[in-house]
N, C-alpha and C positions, 0 to 999 in steps of 0.2 A: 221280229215280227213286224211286216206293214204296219202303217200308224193310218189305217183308210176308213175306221168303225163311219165316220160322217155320211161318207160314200158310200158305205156297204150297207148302212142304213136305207139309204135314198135308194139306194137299188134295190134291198127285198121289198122296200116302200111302193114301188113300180110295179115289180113283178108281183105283187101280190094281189092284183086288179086281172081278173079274165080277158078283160077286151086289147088290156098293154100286153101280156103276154101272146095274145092271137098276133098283135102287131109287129111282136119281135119275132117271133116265128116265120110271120111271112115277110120281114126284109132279111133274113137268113139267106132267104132266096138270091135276094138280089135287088135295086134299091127301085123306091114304088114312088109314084107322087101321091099328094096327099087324097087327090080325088080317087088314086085308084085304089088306096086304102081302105076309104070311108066308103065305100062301094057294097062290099060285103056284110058289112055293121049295121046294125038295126036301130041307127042314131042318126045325130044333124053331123054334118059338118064342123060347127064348131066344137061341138062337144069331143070329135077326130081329136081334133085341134088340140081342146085342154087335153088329152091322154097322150098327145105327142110332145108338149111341154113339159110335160114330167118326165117322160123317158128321155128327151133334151139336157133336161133339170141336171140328171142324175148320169148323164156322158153315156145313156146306153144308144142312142140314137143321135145325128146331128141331120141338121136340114140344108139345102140350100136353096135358094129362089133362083131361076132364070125366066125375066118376064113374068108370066102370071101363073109361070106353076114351080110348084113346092116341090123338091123332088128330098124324100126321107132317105137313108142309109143306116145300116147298123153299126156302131161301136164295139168291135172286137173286147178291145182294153176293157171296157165298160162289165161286158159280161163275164174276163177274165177274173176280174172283181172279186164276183159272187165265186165263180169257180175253184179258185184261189184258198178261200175262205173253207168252203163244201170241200175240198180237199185235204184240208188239211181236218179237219173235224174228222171227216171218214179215215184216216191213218191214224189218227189218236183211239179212235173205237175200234180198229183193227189192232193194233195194239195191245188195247186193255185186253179185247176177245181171246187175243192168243196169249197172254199171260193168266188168266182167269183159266183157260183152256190147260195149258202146263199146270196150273195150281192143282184143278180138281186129279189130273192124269197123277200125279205127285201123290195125292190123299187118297187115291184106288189102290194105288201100290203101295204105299207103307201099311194099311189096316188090312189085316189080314182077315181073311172070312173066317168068321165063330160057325161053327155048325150048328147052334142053338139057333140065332138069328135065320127070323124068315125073310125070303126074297120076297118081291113082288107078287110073284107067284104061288107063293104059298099062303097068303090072304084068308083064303077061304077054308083050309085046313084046321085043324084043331089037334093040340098037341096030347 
């Protein structure tokens, strides 16, 4: 197993902010500068700024400067991460599901129906 908990930390850390994930979203696209980011957000600039440091932080985003504009990009690797992780949890739950699944299938069929025994459906009867 990966040894990345630090990392995988820092990344649900990220994504667990509405406006980081609006931002990882839309450089999915294709990569934005910072003004065209903070464009859509109902914040300052700088405030951009701190939500793009943390997804920096945490390798989901890298930036570069040419002159005076910022231009952001996504981190593949970064979101593999998480992925990685959600993948492997969902195999482990599919798993238990389909053995849990076999168990019950297994206890239908060896207990044989008592004709005494009411179903479901026989609730409201009276013997």
């Amino acid at each position: 197993m990966p040894n990345y908990e630090g990392s995988l930390d820092a990344v649900f850390h990220a994504l667990a902010d509405r406006t980081r994930r609006e931002i990882v979203e839309r450089l999915i696209s294709g990569p934005l500068s910072v003004s065209q980011l903070a464009r859509p957000l109902e914040m300052s600039l700088p405030a951009v700024m701190q939500h793009l440091q943390v997804l920096e932080a945490c390798a989901l985003v890298r930036s570069e400067k040419t002159g005076r504009v910022r231009t952001c990009h996504i981190e593949p690797a970064g979101l593999r991460t998480a992925e990685d992780w959600i993948g492997r949890q969902r195999t482990d739950w599919e798993h238990r599901l389909d053995r849990l699944g076999d168990h019950l299938s297994e206890q239908k069929q060896e207990r044989p129906r008592d004709p005494a025994e009411r179903g479901p459906t026989d609730r409201g009867s009276t013997p």
